[in-house]
N, C-alpha and C positions, 0 to 999 in steps of 0.2 A: 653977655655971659649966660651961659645955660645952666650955671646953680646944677650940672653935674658932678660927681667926685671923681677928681682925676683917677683913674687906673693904670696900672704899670703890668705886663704882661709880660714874665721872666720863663725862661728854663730850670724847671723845679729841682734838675735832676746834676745840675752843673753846679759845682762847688763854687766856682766863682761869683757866679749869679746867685746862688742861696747865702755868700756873705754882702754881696751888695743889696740883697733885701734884709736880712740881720740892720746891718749898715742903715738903712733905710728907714726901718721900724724903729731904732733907737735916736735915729737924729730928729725924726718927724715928729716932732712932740706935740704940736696941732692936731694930728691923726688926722694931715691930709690924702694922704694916698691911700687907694685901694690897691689889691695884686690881687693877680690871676696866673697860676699856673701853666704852661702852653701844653703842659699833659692833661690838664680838665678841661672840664667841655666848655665852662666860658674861656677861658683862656685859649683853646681852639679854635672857639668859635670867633671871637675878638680875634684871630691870626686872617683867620680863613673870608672876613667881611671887610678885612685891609690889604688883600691883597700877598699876603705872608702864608709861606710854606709853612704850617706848624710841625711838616715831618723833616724841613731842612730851616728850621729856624737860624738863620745868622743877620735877625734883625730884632734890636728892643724896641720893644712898642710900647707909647705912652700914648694914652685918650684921654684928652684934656678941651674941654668945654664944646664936649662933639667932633674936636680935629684929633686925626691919626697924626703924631709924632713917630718918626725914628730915628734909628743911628743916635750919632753922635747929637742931635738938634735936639732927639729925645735926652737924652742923660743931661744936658747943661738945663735943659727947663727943670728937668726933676730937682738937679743940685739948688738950682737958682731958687726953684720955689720952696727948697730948704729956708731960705729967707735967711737974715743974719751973713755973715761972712762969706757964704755958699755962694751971696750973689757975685763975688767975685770971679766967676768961673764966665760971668756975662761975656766979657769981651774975647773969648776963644770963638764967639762966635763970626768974628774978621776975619779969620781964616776960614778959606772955602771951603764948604760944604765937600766936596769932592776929596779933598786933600784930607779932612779928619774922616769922613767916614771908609777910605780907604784903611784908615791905621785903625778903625775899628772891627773890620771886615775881620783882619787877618788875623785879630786877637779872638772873633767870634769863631774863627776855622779851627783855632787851634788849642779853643778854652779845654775841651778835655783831657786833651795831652798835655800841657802846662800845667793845670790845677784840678783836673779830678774829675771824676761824674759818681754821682752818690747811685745807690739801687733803687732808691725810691724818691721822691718828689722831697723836697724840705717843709717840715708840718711845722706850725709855727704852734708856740705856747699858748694855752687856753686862754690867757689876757689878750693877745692879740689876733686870736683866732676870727672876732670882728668884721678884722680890717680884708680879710681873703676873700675870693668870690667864690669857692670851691675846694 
């Protein structure tokens, strides 16, 4: 282990993404995870050294213990290392990687039209202001 804090690198600007980081801040009572924006510069910069379009992002990225997670691989580590109940989500990972990150794909094409895109990036409240890298 690298004694890194995981970081989660969201679309600040997508309503769905700005409630799965809410989401995230309230479940994570450790204050394990860090976030980064993909509209600020670490959060770009974290896109653009894994290989991620941060100008066509349709990929979550999670950095954990030095390794780039995405897709769907990403989101079960995040929930699971919710710890407690979360870890239940462990065994979706039997199902091929190919087959869930497809159904995440299509939801990452089509998050603005379903659920919103805000004008501005999501600013979190001065308590957990913290936990962001930008």
């Amino acid at each position: 282990m690298s004694g890194e804090v995981p970081v989660i690198v969201f679309d600040g600007v997508c309503a769905l993404c700005s409630r799965w980081v809410r989401f995230l801040l309230r479940s994570d009572r450790a204050g394990r995870y860090r976030f980064a924006a993909m509209q600020g510069r670490h959060g770009r910069g974290l896109l653009q050294a894994h290989g991620l379009d941060p100008d066509d992002p349709l990929s979550f990225l999670l950095l954990e213990d030095g390794i780039a997670h995405t897709d769907t691989d990403a989101i079960i580590r995040v929930l699971a290392g919710l710890g407690g109940i979360w870890k239940l989500v462990l065994p979706i990972r039997a199902i091929p990687a190919p087959l869930r990150d497809r159904s995440y794909r299509w939801l990452a094409r089509n998050r603005y039209r379903w659920f919103g895109r805000h004008d501005a990036c999501f600013m979190p409240d001065a308590a957990m202001w913290t936990r962001f890298l930008d």
